[in-house]
DOBA-682430 format. One line per field, with one value per residue: residue number from 1; residue in one letter; z, x, y of N, C-alpha, C in turn. Coordinates in steps of 0.2 Angstrom, whole numbers, plus 5000, padded with zeros to 4 digits. Atoms other than C-alpha are relative to their C-alpha. Last residue first. Layout:
BEGIN
k: [NUM,...]
r: [a,...]
n.z: [Z,...]
n.x: [X,...]
n.y: [Y,...]
ca.z: [Z,...]
ca.x: [X,...]
ca.y: [Y,...]
c.z: [Z,...]
c.x: [X,...]
c.y: [Y,...]
//
This chain:
BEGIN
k: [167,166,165,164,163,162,161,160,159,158,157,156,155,154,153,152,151,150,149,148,147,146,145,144,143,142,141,140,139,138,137,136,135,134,133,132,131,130,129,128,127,126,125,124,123,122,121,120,119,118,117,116,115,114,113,112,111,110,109,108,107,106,105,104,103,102,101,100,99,98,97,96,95,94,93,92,91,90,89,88,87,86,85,84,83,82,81,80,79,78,77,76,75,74,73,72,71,70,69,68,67,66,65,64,63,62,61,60,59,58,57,56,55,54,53,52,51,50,49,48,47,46,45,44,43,42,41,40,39,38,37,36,35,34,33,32,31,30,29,28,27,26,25,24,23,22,21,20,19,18,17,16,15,14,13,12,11,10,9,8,7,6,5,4,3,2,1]
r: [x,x,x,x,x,x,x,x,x,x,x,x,x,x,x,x,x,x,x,x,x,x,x,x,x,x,x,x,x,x,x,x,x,x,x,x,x,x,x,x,x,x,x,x,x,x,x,x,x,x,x,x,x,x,x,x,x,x,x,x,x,x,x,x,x,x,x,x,x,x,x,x,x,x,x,x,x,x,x,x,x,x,x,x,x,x,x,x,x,x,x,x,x,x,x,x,x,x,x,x,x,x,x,x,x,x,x,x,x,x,x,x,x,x,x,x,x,x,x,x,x,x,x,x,x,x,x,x,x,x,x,x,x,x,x,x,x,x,x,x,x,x,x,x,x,x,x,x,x,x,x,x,x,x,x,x,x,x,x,x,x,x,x,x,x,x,x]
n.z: [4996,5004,5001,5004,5006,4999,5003,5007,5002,5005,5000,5011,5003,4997,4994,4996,4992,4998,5001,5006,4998,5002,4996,5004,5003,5004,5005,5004,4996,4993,4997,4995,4997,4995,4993,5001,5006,5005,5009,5004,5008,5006,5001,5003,5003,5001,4996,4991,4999,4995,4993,5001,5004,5005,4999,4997,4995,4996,4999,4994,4994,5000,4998,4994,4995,4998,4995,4994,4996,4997,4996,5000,5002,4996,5002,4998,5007,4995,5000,5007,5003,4996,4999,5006,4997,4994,5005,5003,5008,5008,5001,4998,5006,5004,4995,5000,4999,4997,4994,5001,4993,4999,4994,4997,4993,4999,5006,5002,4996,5005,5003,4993,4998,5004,5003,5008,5002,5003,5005,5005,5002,5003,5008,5007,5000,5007,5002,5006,5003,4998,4995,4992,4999,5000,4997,4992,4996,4997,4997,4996,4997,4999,4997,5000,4997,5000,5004,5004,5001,5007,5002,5009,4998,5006,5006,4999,4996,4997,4998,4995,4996,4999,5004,5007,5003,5000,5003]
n.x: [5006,5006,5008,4998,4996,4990,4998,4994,4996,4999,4992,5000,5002,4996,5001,4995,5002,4997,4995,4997,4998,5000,5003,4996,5003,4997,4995,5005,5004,5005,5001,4999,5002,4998,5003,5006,5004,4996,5002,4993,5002,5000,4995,4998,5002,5009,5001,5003,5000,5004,4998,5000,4994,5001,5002,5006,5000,4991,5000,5002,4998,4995,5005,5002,4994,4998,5005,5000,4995,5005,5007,5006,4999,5008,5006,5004,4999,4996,4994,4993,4997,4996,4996,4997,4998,4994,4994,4997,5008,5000,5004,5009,5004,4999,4998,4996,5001,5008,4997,5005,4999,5003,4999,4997,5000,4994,4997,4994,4993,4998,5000,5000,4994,4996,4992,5003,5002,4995,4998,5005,4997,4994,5005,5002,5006,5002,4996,4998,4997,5004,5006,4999,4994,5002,5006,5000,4997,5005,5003,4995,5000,5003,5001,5003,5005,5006,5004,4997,5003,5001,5004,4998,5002,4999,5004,5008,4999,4995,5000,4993,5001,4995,4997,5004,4998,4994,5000]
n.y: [4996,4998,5005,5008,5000,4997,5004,4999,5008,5004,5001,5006,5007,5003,5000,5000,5001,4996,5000,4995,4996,4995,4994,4994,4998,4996,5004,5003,5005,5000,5005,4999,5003,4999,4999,5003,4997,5005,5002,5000,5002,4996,4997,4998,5008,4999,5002,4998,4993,4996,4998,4991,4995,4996,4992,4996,5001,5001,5005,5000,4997,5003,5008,5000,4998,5008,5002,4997,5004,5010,5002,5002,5007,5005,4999,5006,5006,5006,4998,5001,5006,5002,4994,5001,5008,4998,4997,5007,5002,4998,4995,4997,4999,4993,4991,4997,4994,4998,4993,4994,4996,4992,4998,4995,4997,5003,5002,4998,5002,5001,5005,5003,4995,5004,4994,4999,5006,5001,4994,5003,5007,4998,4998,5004,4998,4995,4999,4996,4993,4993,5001,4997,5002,5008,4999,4996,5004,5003,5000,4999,5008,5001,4995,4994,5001,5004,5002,5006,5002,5003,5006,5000,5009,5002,4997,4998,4994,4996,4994,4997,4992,4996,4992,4999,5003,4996,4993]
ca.z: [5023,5018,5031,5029,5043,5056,5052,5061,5074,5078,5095,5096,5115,5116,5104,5087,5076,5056,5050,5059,5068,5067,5078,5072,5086,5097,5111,5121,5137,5127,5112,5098,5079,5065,5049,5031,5034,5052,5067,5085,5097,5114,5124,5136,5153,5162,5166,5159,5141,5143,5129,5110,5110,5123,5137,5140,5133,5121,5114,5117,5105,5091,5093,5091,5078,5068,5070,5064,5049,5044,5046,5035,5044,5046,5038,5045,5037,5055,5045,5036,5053,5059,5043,5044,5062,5057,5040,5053,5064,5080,5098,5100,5088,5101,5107,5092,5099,5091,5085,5069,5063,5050,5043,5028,5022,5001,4993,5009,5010,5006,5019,5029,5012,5006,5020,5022,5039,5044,5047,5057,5067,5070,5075,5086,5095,5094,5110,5119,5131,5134,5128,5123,5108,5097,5095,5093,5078,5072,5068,5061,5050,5045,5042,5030,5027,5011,5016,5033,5043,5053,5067,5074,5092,5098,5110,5126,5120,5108,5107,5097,5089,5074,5068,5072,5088,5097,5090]
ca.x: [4636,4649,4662,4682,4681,4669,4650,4646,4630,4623,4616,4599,4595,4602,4591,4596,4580,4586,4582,4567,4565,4554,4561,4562,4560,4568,4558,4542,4551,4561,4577,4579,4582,4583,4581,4590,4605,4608,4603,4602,4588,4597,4586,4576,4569,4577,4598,4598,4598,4603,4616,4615,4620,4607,4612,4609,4627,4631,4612,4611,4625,4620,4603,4610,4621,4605,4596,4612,4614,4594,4597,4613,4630,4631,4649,4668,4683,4683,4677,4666,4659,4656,4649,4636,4631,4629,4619,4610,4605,4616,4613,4624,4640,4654,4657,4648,4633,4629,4650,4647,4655,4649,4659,4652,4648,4643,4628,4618,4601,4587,4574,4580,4581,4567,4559,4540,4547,4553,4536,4531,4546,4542,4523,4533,4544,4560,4568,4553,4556,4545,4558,4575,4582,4567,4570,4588,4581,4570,4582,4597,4580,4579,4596,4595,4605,4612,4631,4635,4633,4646,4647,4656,4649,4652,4644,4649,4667,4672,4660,4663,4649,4653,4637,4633,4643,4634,4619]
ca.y: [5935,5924,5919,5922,5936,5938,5940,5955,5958,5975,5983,5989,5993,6011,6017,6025,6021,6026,6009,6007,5990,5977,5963,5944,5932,5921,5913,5919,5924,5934,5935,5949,5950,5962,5962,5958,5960,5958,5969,5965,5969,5967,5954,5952,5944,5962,5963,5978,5970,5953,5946,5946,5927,5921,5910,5891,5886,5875,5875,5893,5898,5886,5893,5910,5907,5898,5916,5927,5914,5916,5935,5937,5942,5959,5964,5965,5975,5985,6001,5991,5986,6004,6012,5997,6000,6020,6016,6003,6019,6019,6013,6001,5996,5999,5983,5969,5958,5942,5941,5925,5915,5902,5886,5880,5865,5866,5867,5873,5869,5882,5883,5899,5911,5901,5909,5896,5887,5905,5912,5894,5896,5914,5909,5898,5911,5901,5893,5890,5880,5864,5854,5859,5848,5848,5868,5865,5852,5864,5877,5867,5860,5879,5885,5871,5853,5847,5850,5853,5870,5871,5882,5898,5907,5924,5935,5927,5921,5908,5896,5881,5872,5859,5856,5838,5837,5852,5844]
c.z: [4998,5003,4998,5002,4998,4993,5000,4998,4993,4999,4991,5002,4996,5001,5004,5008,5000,5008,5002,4998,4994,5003,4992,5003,4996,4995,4997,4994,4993,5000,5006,5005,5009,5007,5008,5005,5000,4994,4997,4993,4997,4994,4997,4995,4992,4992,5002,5004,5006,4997,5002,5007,4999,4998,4993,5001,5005,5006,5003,5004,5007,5008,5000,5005,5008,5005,5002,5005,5008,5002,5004,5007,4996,4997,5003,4995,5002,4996,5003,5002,4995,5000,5004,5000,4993,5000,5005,4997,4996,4995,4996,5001,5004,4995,4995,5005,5000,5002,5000,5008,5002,5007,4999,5007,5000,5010,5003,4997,4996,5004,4996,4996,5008,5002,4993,4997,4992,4997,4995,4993,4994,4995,4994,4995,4996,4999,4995,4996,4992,4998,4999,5001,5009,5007,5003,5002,5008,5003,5007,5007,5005,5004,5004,5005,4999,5004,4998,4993,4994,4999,4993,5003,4991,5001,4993,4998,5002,5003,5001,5001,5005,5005,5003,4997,4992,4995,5000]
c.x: [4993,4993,4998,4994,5000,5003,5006,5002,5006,5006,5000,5008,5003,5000,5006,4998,5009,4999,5004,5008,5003,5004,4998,4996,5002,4995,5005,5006,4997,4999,4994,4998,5000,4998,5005,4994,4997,4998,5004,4998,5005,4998,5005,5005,5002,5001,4992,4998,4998,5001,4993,5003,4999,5008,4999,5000,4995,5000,5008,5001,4996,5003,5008,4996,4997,5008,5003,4995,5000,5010,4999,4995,4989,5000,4996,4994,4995,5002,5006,5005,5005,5001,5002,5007,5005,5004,5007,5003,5004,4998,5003,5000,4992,4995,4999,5002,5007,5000,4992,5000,4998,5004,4996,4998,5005,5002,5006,5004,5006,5009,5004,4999,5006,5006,5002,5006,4999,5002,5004,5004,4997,5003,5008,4996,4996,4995,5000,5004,4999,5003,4996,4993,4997,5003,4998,4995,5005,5003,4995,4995,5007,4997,4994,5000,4999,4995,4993,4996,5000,4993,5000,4997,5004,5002,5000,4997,4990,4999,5004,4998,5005,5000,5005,5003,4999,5007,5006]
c.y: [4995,5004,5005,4998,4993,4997,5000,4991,5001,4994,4995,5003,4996,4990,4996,5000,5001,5000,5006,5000,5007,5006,5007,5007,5005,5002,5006,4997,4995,4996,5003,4993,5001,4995,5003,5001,4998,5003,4996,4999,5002,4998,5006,5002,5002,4989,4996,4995,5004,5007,5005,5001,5007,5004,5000,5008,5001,5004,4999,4994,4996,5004,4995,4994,5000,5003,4992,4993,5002,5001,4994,5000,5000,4994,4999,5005,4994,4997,4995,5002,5001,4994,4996,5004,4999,4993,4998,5003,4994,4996,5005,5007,5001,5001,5004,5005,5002,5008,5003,5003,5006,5002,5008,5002,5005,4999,4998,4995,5003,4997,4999,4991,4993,5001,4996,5005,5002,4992,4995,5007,5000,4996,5003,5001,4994,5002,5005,5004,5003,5007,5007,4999,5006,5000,4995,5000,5004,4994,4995,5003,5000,4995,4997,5002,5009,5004,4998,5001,4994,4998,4996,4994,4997,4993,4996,5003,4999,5006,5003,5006,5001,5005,5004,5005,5001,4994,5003]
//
């Protein structure tokens, strides 16, 4: 896996990966899922959701390298306008949804933690937005989080898709 797509971690928020030619978001999914047993890695009513995404099923035309910073400094607890506003101001964006979900599966498999990071140290993780949603890690996997778009909680933090990758 870690051979397959390229997985290089560069820190404990951020991870970059290739995803090859042909394959899908989806099947990068279900092969990390395959890859750790018993563990639930991805909620599996989430799996099943993101089995019918197009978004998440749609293979990639070309290989491209993704990068992606799961949990930005300075981007918690403000409303998404906020997160946004404090990306653009860096020259970054939110990364898609389905690249945030394959980063963090690319992350765990390299190294057994969660790309948001603990929140307070508790079985959870920060809920981190992307375009598109929002995601978070538990006991039960990865999952996608509802979350208002004007919510300012200390929890929700924002992800960025680092320079020279496509949202």
């Amino acid at each position: 896996f870690l051979a397959k797509y390229n997985v290089e971690v560069h820190g404990p928020h951020e991870v970059s990966f290739v995803l090859p030619k042909g394959v899908s978001r989806i099947e990068m999914l279900q092969e990390a899922q395959s890859l750790v047993g018993d563990r639930k890695l991805i909620y599996p009513d989430q799996l099943t959701k993101w089995q019918q995404d197009r978004k998440f099923k749609a293979e990639a035309s070309t290989t491209q390298r993704i990068h992606i910073n799961g949990h930005v400094r300075g981007g918690d607890a403000q409303s998404r306008e906020e997160q946004e506003a404090f990306l653009t101001a860096q020259g970054l964006q939110m990364p898609s949804l389905e690249d945030l979900a394959a980063a963090f599966v690319a992350h765990y498999i390299a190294t057994k933690e969660p790309l948001f990071g603990f929140y307070k140290k508790n079985d959870y993780t920060y809920v981190v937005r992307a375009a598109g949603g929002a995601l978070f890690f538990y006991s039960c996997g990865l999952s996608d989080r509802a979350i208002r778009d004007g919510l300012r909680v200390v929890n929700v933090a924002v992800a960025a898709a680092l320079p020279g990758i496509k949202k």
